[in-house]
TITINU-360266 format. One record per residue (C-alpha): x, y, z; residue number from 1; residue in one letter. Coordinates in nm, 3 decimals. Layout:
<atoms>
      c1      c2      c3 bamar drenvex
       X       Y       Z   NUM       a
...
</atoms>
This chain:
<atoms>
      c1      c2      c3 bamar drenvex
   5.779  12.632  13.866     1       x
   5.593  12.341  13.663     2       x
   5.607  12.460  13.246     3       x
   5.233  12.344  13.079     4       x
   5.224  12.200  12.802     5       x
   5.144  12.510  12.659     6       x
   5.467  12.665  12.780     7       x
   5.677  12.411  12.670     8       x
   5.561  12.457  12.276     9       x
   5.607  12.825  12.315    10       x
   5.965  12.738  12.449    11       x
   5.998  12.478  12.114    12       x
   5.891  12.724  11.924    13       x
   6.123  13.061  12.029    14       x
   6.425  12.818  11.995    15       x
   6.307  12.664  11.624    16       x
   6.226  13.065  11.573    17       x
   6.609  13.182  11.706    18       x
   6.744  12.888  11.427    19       x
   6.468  13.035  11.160    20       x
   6.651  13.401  11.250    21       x
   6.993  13.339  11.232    22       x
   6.925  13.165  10.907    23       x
   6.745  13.458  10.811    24       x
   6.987  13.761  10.927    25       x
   7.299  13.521  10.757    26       x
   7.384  13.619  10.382    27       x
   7.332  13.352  10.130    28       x
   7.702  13.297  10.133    29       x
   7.745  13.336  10.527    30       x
   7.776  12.962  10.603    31       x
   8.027  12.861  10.306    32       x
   8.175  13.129  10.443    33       x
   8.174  13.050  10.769    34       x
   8.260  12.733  10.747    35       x
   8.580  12.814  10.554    36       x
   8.671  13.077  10.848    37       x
   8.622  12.736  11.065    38       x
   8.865  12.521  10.885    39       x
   9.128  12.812  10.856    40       x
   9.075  12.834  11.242    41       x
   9.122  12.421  11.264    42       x
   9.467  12.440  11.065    43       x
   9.579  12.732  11.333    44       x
   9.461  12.509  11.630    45       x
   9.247  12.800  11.718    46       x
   8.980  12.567  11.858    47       x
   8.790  12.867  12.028    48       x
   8.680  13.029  11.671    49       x
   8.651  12.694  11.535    50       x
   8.367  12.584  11.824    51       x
   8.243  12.950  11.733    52       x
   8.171  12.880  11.389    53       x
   8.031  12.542  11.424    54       x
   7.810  12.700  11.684    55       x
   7.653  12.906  11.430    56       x
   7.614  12.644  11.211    57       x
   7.502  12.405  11.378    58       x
   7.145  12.565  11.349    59       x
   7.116  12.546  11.007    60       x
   6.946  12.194  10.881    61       x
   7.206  12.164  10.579    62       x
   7.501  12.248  10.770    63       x
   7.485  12.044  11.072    64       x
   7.742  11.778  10.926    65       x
   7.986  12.110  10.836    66       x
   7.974  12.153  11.222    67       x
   7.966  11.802  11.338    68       x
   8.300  11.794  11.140    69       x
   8.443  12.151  11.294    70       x
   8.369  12.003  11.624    71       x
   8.527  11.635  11.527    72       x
   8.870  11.837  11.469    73       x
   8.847  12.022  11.778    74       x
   8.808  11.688  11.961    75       x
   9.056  11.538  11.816    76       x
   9.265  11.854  11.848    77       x
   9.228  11.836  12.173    78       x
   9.273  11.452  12.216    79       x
   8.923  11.393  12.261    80       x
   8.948  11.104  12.001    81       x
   8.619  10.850  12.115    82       x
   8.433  11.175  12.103    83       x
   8.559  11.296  11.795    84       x
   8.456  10.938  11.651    85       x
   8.133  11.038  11.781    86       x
   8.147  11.370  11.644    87       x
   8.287  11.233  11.239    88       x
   8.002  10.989  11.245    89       x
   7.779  11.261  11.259    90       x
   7.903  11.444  10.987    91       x
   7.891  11.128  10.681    92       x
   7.543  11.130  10.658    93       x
   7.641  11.457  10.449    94       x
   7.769  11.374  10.068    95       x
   7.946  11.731  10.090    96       x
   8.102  11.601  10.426    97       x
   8.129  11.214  10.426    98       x
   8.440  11.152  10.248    99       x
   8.631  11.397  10.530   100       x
   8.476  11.214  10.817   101       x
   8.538  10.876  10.694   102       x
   8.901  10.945  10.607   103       x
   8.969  11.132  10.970   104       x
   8.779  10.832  11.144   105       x
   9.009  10.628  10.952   106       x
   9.293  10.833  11.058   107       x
   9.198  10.785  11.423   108       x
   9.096  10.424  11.384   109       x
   9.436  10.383  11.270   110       x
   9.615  10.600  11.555   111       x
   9.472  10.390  11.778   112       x
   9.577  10.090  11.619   113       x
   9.270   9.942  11.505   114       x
   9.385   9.861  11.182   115       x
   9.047   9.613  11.025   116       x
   8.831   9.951  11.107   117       x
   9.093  10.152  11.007   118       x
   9.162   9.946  10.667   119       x
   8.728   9.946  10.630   120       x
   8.697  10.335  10.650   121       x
   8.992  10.411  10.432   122       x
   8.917  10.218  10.183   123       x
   8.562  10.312  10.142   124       x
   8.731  10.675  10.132   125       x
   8.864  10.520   9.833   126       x
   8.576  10.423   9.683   127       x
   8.446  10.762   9.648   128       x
   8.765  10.981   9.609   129       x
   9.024  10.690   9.425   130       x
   9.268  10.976   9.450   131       x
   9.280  11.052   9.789   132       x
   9.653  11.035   9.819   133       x
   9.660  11.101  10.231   134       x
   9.392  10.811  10.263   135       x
   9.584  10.636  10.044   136       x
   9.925  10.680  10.244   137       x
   9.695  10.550  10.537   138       x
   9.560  10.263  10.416   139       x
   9.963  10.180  10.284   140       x
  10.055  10.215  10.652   141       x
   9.760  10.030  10.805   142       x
   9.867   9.719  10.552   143       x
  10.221   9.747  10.637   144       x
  10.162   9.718  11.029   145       x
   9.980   9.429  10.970   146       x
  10.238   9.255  10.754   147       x
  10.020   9.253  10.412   148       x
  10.316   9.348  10.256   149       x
  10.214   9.292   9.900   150       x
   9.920   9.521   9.913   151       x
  10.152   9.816  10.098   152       x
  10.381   9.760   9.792   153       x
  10.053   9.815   9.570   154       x
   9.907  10.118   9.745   155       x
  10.240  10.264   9.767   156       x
  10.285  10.292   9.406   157       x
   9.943  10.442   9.363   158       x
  10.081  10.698   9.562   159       x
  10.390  10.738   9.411   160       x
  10.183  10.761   9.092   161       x
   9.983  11.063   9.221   162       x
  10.290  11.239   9.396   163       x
  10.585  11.148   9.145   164       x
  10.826  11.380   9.352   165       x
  10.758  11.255   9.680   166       x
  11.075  11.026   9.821   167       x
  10.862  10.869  10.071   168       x
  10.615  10.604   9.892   169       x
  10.880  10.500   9.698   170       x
  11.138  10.525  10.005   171       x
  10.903  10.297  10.212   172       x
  10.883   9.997   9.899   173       x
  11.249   9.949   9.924   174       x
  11.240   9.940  10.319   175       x
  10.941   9.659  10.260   176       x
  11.140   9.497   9.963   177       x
  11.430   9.514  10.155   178       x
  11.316   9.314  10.496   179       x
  11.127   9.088  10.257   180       x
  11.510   8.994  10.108   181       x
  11.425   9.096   9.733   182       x
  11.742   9.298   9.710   183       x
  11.746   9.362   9.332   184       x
  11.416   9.495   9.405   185       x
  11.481   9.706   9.683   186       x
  11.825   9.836   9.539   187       x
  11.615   9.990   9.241   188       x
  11.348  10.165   9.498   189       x
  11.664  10.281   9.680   190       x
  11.846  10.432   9.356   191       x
  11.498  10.620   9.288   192       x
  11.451  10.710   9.637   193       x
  11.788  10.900   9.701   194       x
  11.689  11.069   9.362   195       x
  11.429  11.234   9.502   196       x
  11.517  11.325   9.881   197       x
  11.619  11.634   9.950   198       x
  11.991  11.714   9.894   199       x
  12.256  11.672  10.187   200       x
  11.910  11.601  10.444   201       x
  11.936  11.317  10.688   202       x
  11.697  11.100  10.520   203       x
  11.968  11.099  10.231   204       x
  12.155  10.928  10.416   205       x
  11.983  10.695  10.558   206       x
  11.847  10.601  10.190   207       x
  12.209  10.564  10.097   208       x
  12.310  10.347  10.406   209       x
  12.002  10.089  10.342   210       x
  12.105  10.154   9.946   211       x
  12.461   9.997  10.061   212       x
  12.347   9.738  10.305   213       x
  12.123   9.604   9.980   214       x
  12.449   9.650   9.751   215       x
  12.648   9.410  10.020   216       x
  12.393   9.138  10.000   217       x
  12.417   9.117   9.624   218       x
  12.771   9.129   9.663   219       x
  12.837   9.489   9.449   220       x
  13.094   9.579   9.695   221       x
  13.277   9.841   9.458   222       x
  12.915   9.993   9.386   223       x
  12.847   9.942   9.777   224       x
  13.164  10.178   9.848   225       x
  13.031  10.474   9.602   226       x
  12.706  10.473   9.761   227       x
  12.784  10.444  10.089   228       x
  12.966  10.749  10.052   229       x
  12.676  10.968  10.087   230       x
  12.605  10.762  10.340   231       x
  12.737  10.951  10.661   232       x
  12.980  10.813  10.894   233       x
  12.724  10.624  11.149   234       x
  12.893  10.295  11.302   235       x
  12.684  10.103  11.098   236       x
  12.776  10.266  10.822   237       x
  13.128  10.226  10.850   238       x
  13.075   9.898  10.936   239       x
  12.917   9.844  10.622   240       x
  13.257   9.986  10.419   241       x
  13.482   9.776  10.629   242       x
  13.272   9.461  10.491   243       x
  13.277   9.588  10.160   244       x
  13.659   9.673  10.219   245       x
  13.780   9.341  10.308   246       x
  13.552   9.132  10.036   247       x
  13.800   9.377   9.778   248       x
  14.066   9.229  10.017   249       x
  14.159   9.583  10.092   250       x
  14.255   9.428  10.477   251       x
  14.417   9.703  10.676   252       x
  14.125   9.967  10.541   253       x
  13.875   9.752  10.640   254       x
  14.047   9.683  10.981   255       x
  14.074  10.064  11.020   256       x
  13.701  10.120  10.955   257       x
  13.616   9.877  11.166   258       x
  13.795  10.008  11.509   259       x
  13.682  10.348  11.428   260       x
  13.302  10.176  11.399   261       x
  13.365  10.008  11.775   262       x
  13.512  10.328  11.856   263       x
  13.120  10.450  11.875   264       x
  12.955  10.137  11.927   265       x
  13.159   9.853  12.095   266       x
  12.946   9.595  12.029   267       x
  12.886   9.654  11.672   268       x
  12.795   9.316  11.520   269       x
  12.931   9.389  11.168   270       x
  13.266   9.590  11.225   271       x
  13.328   9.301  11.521   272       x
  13.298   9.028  11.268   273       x
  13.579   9.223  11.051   274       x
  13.777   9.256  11.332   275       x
  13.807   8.945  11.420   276       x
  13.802   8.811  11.046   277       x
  14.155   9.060  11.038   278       x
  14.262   8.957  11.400   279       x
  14.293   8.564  11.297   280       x
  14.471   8.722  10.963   281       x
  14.714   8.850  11.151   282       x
  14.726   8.530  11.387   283       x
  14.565   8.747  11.667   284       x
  14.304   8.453  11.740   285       x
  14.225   8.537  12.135   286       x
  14.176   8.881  12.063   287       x
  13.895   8.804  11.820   288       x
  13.763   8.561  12.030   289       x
  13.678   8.833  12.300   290       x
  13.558   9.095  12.066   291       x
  13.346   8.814  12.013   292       x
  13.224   8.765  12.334   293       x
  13.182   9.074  12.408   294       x
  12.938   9.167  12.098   295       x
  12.766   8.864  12.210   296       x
  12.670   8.971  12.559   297       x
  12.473   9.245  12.386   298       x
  12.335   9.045  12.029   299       x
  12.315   8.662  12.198   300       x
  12.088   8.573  11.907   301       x
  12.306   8.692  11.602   302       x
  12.396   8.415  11.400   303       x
  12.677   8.500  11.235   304       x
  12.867   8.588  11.578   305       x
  12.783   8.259  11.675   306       x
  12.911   8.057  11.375   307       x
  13.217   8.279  11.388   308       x
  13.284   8.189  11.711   309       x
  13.263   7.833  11.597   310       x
  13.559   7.869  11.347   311       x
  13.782   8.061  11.587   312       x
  13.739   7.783  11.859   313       x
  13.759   7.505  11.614   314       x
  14.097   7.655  11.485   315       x
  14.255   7.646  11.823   316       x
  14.138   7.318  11.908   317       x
  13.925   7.404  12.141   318       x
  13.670   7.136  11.990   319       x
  13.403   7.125  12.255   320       x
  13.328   7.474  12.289   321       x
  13.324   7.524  11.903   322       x
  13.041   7.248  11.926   323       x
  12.861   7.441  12.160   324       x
  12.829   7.715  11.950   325       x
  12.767   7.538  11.616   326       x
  12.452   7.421  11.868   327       x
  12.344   7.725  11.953   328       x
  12.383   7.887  11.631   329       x
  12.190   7.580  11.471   330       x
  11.921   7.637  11.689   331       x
  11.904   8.041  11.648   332       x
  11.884   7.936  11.204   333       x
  11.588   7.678  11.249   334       x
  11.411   7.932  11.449   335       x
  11.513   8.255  11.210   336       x
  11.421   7.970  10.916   337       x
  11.094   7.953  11.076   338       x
  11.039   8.322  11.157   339       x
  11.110   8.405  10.789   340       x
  10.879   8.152  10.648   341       x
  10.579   8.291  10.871   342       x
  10.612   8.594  10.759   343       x
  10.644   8.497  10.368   344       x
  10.327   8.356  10.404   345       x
  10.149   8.649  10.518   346       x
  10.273   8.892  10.286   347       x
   9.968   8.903  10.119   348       x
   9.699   8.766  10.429   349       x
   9.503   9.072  10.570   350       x
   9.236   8.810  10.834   351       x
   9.486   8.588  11.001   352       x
   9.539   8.627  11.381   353       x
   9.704   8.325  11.478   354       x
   9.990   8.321  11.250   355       x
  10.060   8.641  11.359   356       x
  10.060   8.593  11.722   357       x
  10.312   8.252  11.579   358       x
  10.550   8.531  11.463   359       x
  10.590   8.746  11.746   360       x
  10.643   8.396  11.982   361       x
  10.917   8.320  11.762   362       x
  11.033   8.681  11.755   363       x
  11.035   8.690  12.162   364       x
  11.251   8.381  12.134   365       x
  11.460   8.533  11.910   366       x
  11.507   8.857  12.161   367       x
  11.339   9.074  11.876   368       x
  11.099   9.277  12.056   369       x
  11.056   9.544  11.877   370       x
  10.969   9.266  11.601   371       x
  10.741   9.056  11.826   372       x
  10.517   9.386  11.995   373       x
  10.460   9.499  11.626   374       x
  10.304   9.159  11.539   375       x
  10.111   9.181  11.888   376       x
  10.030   9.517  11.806   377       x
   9.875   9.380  11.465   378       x
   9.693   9.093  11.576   379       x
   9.544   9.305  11.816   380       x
   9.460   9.593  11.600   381       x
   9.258   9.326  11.379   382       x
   9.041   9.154  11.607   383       x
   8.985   9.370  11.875   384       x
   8.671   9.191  12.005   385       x
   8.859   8.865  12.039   386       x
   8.989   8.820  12.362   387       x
   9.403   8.608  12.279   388       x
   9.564   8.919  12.092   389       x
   9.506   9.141  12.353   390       x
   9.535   8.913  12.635   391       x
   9.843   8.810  12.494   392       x
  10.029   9.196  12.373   393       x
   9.911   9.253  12.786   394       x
  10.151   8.946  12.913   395       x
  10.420   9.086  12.650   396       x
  10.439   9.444  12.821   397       x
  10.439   9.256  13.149   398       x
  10.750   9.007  13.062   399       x
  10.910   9.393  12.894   400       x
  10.749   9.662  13.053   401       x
  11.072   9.856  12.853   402       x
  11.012   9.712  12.512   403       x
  10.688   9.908  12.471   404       x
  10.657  10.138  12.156   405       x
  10.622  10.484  12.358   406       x
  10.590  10.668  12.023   407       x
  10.270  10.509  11.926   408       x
   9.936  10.453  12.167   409       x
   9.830  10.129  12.269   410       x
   9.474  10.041  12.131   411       x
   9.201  10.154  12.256   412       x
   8.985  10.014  12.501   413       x
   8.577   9.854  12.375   414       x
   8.453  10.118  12.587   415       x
   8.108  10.230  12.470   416       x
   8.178  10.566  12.359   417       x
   8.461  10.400  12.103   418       x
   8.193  10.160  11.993   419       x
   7.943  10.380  11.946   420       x
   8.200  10.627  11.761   421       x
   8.261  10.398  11.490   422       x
   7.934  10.208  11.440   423       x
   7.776  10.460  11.230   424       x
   8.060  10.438  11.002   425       x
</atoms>
């Protein structure tokens, strides 16, 4: 059957007249209403009343971004996240509705590890709500994965100035301060930190293990024992006392802490070092020497283990091999000395690709792949129409298909739909 034209405006006109209707038979607070019913039904995952509700509104002229965003959560909800993209950009033509979809655009832009769109959106979330505190925890995290470190630091304290109670802003400076070796720093963030966690919770402790590690490096061992002693009794952690132990020259504790640390983890780097430090006290050399070995099967770039092994050769004599190590371990500093400069440099660069893909070359040498994928990951995330960073995180996985980061998905692809998702913002 062939519709005239004649037909065909009828058939416009009975659907413009069903919108005209529903608007009509609706109360005047029906679609505040009903919206709110939508986003209670979002924060249930009931996606089924939450499609209902944007159905309805959807045929209302001033409401079609409130149901552009109900659908956007259901998307995402659902994993749907290109066509949620789609769905949030069709909602920030709104003023009552823009702010949401740019900041859960921004959330997905960053779940997908796009941070330069990610870092865009957020921050223009920012622009019109200064106090958005989740877009601000966001935007702390996109700068962090990218290795901006000074501007995490920055955002972080705007959010620990808006949430004073919160652990975690504050909690997350210290673990930045920390890798960036400002241990003063970091031991302050720390103290504040373990303040505010919640009593006897895991997190506690793991504030007050970093909290020690940073006490060790500024050589506080007495204060390094007290907090460590909320600390838990992980290997590392008791590796940690048996350091601070034997710098108070308190020898057989420390030697006791130590075995019970390799009693969990063998190759422990720390407690073997003490070990062996206690073994040549007690003129135990060879015993040292394969604790030694053994840790460095499992940690062949650790430094220390390899200037260590150095001495203990070098004391029996055993000159050639104690030069092979000084060697190695001279070779493993020049490329940590490099490693560390890189990444001073770019604590407060947000644009640069190819000292980031640097970093994570030197990492790979260094057999830190956790290290090296995150700096893939980053130079990646920030130029994902240029061709090298992905090119190059794709060899990565290939050389260690088992170092991949399971935990967090791998960018998307430049498919249209993700293009066309994120061009109207």
């Amino acid at each position: 059957m062939k519709f005239t034209a004649k037909k065909s405006l009828l058939l416009l006109a009975s659907v413009a007249g069903i919108g005209l209707l529903i608007a009509f038979l609706l109360p005047a607070q029906a679609p505040a209403d009903l919206y709110r019913s939508g986003r209670a039904a979002v924060l249930k995952k009931d996606w089924k009343s939450a499609t209902s509700a944007a159905d309805r509104l959807q045929h209302l002229p001033t409401w079609k971004a409130h149901a552009a965003l109900l659908r956007g959560y259901v998307a995402r909800g659902r994993g749907q996240l290109n066509e949620a993209l789609l769905l949030f950009s069709s909602a920030n033509h709104n003023p009552a509705t823009r702010t949401e979809a740019y900041f859960q655009a921004g959330s997905i832009c960053y779940q997908q590890q796009q941070y330069s769109q990610a870092t865009l959106l957020l921050r223009q979330v920012l622009e019109w709500q200064p106090d958005h505190t989740d877009a601000l925890r966001l935007l702390a995290a996109s700068w962090y994965d990218i290795g901006a470190m000074e501007k995490a630091i920055q955002t972080l304290r705007e959010v620990s100035r808006l949430a004073p109670a919160d652990y975690r802003p504050v909690y997350m400076q210290a673990t930045i301060l920390r890798d960036f070796e400002r241990f003063e720093d970091a031991a302050l963030a720390f103290a504040e930190a373990a303040e505010k966690a919640p009593n006897n919770s895991t997190v506690a402790l793991e504030i007050h293990a970093e909290w020690g590690d940073c006490l060790i490096q500024l050589r506080r061992w007495e204060q390094a024992l007290a907090v460590l002693q909320k600390a838990g009794n992980w290997p590392d952690v008791l590796a940690l006392k048996a350091q601070a132990m034997y710098s108070l020259r308190r020898f057989d504790e420390a030697s006791a802490l130590a075995n019970q640390a390799l009693t969990q983890d063998p190759t422990q780097p720390d407690a073997a070092l003490v070990v062996a430090a206690t073994s040549e006290r007690r003129n135990q050399i060879d015993a040292g020497l394969r604790l030694l070995t053994n840790c460095l099967q499992k940690h062949p770039f650790d430094l220390r283990l390899h200037n260590r092994m150095a001495e203990l050769l070098a004391t029996l004599n055993r000159t050639a091999e104690a030069e092979q190590f000084r060697k190695q371990a001279a070779e493993i500093a020049a490329l940590r000395a490099r490693l560390s400069a890189a990444q001073q440099e770019l604590v407060r660069d947000t644009s640069t690709v190819e000292k980031r893909l640097e970093i994570a070359a030197v990492a790979e040498q260094l057999g830190e792949l956790k290290t090296a994928e995150q700096w893939l990951r980053a130079a990646a995330g920030m130029a994902p129409d240029q061709q090298a960073p992905a090119t190059a995180l794709q060899q990565f996985l290939q050389r260690h298909p088992t170092a991949q980061n399971t935990s967090n998905p791998a960018p998307a692809q430049n498919s249209a739909a993700a293009n066309a998702g994120s061009a109207e913002f």
